[in-house]
C-alpha positions in Angstrom: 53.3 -55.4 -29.0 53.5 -53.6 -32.3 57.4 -53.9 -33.3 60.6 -53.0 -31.0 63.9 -52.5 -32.8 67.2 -52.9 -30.8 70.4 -51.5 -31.8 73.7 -51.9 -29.2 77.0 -49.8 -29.6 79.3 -50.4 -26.9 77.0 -51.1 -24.8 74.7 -49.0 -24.8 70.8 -50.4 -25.9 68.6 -48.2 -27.8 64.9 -49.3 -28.7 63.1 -47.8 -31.2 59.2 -48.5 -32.9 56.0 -48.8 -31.0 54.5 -50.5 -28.2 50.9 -51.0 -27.5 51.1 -50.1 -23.5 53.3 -48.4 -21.1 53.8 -51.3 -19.4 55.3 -52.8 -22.3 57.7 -50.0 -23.1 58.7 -50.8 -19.4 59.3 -54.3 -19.4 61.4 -53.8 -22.6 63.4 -51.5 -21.1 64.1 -53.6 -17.6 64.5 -56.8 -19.7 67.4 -54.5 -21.8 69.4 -53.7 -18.6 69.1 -56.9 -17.5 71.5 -58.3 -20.7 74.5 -58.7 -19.3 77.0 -55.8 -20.7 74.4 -53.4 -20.7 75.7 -50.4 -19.6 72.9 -47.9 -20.5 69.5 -48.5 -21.6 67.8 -45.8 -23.8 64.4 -46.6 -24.4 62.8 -44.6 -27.6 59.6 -46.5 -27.7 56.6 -44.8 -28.7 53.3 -46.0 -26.4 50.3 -46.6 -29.5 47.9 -45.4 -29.0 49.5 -42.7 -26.5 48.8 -43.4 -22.9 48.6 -41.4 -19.6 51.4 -42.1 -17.1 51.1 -41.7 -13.8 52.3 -42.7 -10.6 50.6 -46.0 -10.4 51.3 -47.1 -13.7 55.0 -46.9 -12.4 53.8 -48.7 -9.4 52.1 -51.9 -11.7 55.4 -51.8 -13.8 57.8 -52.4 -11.0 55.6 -55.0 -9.1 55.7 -56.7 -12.5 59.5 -56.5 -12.9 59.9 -57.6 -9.4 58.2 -60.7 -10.1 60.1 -61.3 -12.7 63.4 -61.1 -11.6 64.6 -64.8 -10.2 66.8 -63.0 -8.0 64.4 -61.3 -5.8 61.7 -62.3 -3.9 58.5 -59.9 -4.7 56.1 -61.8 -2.0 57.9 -59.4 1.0 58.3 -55.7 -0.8 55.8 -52.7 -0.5 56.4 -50.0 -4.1 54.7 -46.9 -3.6 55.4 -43.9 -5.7 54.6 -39.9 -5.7 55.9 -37.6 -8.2 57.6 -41.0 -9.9 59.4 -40.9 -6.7 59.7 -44.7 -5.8 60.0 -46.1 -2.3 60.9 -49.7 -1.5 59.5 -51.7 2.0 59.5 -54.7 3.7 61.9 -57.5 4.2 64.3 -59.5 2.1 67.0 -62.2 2.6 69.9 -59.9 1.9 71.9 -56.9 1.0 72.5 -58.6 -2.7 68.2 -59.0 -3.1 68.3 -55.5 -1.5 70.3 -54.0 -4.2 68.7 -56.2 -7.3 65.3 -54.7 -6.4 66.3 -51.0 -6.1 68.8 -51.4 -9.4 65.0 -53.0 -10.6 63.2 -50.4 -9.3 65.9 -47.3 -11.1 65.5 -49.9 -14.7 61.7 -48.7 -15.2 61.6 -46.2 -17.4 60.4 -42.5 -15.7 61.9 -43.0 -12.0 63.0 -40.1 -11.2 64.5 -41.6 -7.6 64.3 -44.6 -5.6 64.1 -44.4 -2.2 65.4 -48.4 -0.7 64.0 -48.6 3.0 64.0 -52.6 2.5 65.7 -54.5 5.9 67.7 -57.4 5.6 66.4 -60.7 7.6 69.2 -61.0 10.6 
């Protein structure tokens, strides 16, 4: 990482200043949400030197963030991703690990949608 700089009004999170990947502009961003009171993430962070995004980039980014996040259990859920159109799979232990991996999945920066097909174990 080059240099992120946060600033937080009411809430809201802006980073500014320069990241070496995509991945890390990501990651900052997700880790930003996950501060509790954040109500809005905006995420300035210029990728240096610049990048090409893409669909699996996206895909790398949320796999990442899903192993991350204590709450959810990665080992069970499929990303795929067309047109940064995101769609969750697979199986997890309940509705409140369903929701934390789609409100994951909507944290990365450049989802346009998340589609949340995840089931619930019975």
């Amino acid at each position: 990482m080059k240099r992120i700089d946060v600033e937080v009004t009411d809430g809201v999170v802006v980073l500014n200043g320069a990241v070496t990947s995509l991945s890390a502009k990501r990651l900052a961003g997700v880790l930003a949400w996950w501060v509790p009171g954040s109500r809005d993430v905006v995420n300035g962070l210029e990728v240096s030197p610049p990048q090409e995004d893409n669909d699996d980039e996206v895909v790398d980014a949320i796999r990442l963030v899903l192993e991350k996040d204590p709450f959810v259990n990665a080992a069970q859920i499929r990303v795929s991703c067309r047109n940064y159109i995101v769609t969750l799979e697979g199986l997890v232990k309940s509705e409140a690990q369903r929701q934390m991996a789609e409100a994951d999945a909507w944290y990365v920066f450049r989802v346009d949608w998340v589609v949340n097909l995840l089931q619930t174990e019975k």
